[in-house]
C-alpha positions in Angstrom: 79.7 61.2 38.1 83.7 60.9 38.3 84.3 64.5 38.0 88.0 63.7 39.2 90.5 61.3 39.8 89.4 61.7 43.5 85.7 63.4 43.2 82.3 62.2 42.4 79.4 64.6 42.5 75.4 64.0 42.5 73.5 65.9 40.1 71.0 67.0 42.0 74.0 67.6 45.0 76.6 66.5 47.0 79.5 64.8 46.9 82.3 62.0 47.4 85.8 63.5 47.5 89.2 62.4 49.0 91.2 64.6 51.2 94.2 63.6 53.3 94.0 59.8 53.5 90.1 60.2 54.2 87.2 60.0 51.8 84.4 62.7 52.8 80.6 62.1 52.2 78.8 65.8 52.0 75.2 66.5 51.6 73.6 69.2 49.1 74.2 72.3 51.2 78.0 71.0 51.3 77.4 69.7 55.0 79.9 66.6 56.0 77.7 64.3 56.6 80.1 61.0 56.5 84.0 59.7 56.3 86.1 56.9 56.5 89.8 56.3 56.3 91.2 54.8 53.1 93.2 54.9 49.8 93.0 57.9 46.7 92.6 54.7 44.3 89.3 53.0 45.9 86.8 54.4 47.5 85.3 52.2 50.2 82.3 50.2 50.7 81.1 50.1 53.9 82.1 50.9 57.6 81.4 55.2 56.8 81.3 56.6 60.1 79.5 59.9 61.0 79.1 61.8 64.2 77.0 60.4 67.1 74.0 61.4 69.4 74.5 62.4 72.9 77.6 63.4 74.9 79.2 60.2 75.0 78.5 58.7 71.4 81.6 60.6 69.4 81.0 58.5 66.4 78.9 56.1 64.7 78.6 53.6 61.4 76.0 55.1 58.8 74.2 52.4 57.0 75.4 53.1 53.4 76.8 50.9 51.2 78.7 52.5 48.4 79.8 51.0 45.1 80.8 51.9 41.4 77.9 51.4 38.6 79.0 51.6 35.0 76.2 52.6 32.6 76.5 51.1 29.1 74.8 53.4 27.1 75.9 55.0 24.3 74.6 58.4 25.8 76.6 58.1 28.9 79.6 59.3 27.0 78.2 62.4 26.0 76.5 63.4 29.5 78.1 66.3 30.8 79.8 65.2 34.2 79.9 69.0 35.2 82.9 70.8 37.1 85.4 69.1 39.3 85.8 69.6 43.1 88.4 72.1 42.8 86.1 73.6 39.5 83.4 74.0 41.4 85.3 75.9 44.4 86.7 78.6 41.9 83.1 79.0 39.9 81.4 79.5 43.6 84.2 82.5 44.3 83.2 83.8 41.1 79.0 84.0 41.9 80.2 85.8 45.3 82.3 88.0 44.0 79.3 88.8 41.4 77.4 89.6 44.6 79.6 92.1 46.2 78.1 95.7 46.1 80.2 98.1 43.1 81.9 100.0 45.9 83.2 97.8 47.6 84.4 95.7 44.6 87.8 96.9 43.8 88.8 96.8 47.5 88.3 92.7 47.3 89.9 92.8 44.0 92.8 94.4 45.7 93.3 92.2 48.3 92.8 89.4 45.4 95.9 90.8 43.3 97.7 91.1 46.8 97.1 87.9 47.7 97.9 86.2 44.4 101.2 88.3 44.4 102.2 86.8 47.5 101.6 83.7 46.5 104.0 83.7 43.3 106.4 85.2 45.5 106.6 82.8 47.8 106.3 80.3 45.0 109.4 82.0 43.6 111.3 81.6 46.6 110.8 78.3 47.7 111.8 77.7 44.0 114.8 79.5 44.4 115.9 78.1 48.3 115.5 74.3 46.7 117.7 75.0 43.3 120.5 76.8 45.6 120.0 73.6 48.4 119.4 71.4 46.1 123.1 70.8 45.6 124.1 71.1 49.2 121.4 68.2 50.4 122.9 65.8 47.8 126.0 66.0 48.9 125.0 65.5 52.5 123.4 62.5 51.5 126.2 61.1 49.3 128.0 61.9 52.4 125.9 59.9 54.4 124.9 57.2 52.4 128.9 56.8 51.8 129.7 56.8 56.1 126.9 54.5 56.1 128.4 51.8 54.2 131.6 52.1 55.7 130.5 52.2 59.6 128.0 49.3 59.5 129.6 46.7 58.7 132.0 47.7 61.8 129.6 48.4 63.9 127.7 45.0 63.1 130.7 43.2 64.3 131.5 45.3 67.3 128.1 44.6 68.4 127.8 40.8 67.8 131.4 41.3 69.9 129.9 43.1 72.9 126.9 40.3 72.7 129.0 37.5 72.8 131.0 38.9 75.5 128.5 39.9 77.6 126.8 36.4 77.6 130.2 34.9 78.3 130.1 37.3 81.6 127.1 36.6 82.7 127.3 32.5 82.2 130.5 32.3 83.7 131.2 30.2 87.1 132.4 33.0 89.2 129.5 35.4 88.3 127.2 32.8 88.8 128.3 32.4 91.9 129.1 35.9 93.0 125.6 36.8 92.5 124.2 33.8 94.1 126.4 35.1 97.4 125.0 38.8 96.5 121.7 37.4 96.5 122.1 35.5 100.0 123.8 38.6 101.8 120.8 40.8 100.3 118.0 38.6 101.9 119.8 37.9 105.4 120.5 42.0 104.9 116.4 42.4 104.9 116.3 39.7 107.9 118.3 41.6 109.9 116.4 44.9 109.6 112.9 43.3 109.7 113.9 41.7 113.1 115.6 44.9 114.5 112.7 47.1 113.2 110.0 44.5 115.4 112.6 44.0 118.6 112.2 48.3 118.5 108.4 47.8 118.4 108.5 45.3 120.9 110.4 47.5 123.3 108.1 50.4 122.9 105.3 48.8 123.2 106.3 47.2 126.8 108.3 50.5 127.7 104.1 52.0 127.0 102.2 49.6 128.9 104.4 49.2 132.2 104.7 53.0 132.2 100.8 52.5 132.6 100.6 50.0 134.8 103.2 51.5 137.5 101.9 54.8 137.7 102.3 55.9 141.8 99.5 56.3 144.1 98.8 59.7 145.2 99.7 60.2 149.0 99.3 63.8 149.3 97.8 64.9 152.6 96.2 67.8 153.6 97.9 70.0 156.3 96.3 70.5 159.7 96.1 74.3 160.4 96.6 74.7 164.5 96.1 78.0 165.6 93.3 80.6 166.8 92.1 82.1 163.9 90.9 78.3 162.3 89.7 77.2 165.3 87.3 80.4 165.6 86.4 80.1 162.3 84.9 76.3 163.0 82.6 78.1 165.6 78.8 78.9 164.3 77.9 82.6 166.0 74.2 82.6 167.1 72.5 85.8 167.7 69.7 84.6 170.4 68.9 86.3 173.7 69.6 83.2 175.9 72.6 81.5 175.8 72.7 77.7 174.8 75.5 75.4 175.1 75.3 72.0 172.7 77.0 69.2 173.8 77.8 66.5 171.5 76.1 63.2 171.8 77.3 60.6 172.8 78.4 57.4 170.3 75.6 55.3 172.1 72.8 57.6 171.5 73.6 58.1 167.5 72.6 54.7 167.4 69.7 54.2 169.8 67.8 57.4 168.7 68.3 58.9 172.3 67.9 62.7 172.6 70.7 64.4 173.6 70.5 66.5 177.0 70.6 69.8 176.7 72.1 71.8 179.8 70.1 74.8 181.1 71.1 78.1 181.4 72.9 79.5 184.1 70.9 81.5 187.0 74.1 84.1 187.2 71.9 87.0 186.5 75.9 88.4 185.5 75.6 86.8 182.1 75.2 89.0 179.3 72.0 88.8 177.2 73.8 88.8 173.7 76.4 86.6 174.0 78.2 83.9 171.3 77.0 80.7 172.0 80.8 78.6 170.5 79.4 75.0 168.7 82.3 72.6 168.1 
């Protein structure tokens, strides 16, 4: 049932209402279940959009199709089409406020009077800022409406001025050419730098690899130490009763697996019996 110019309720619950350029579909319990974008005057057909499943899914199409049905009854005019939308909000703040314990009644009710008195003041105001600017914004907008008609017209020919003007700049000979000779010294510009920027990089890159490829030989030498103490030191010290003296072998007998001849001792009885036996 049409309960208003913008409101049609179910008997048994629910509702179609507009609000804002959208038209809302809500179940008994008052839940949105439905809406869709369109005009006070018709309410639309099909394409009623409701929220979707999962994380991803923000909206869906509901599969309704909704449409006006005239009943030509005589009884249809006398059916009760029951409160509006904005009825029906003021009769449910009625049954609540029937439900609010005795005590703590007349604090709501006080807040209710508070609340209603700062709404007719504000009302009052607003009233009262729009008569005392009402005068003042229609004389700004004489005032502009008025510069309006006299700048436009100007500024419509100034600007078909600069247009033509700037098209007779840009087409002329000379500027053609000027920026064909701007265009030239840019690229040979870019030429220039490309080829300086690779002769560098060529010059680095040889200046690397000879720099590798010359690197000088080591030639240090080790120093020969001549005196007493290193020559001692070369010495092996053998603690044995009997002398011994090794000889080294000769070259011929390295290679012929010859033994080498040992010398024996001395038969001066003079020697002493721990003495250092010097191996070169």
């Amino acid at each position: 049932m049409r309960t208003e110019p913008g409101c049609f309720r179910k008997e048994g619950g629910g509702k179609i209402h507009f609000l804002s350029g959208y038209w809302y579909m809500l179940d008994k319990l008052g839940q949105q279940v439905a809406w869709i974008e369109g005009g006070a005057k018709t309410v639309p057909e099909t394409n009623w959009q409701t929220r979707g499943d999962g994380i991803f899914g923000s909206w869906e199409e509901v599969p309704v199709l909704v449409q006006h049905k005239l009943i030509d009854t005589p009884a249809a005019s006398l059916v009760s089409k029951g409160p509006g939308c904005s009825e029906a909000c003021a009769q449910c703040w009625i049954t609540l406020k029937d439900k609010i314990p005795h005590e703590h009644r007349q604090t709501v009710e006080a807040y209710e009077a508070k609340a209603f008195e700062h709404k007719e003041n504000a009302k009052a105001k607003v009233t009262e800022k729009y008569a005392t600017a009402a005068p003042i914004l229609n004389q700004h907008a004489d005032t502009a409406v008025q510069a309006f008609n006299e700048y436009a017209p100007v500024a419509k020919e100034k600007g078909k001025e600069a247009c033509t003007a700037c098209y007779d700049f840009i087409t002329h000979p000379d500027t053609q050419e000027k920026m064909g000779t701007m265009l030239r010294a840019t690229g040979d510009a870019l030429k220039s730098c490309l080829a300086g920027c690779l002769a560098v990089t060529a010059g680095l890159v040889d200046q690397a690899i000879g720099n590798v490829d010359e690197q000088p030989v080591s030639t240090t030498r080790v120093a020969v130490v001549d005196n007493d103490q290193a020559m001692d030191a070369s010495y092996v010290k053998l603690d044995s009763g009997t002398p011994v003296m090794v000889e080294p072998l000769p070259p011929r007998s390295l290679f012929l697996g010859d033994k080498p001849a040992v010398s024996p001792p001395p038969e001066d009885s003079n020697v002493a019996s721990s003495s250092t036996v010097l191996c070169p």
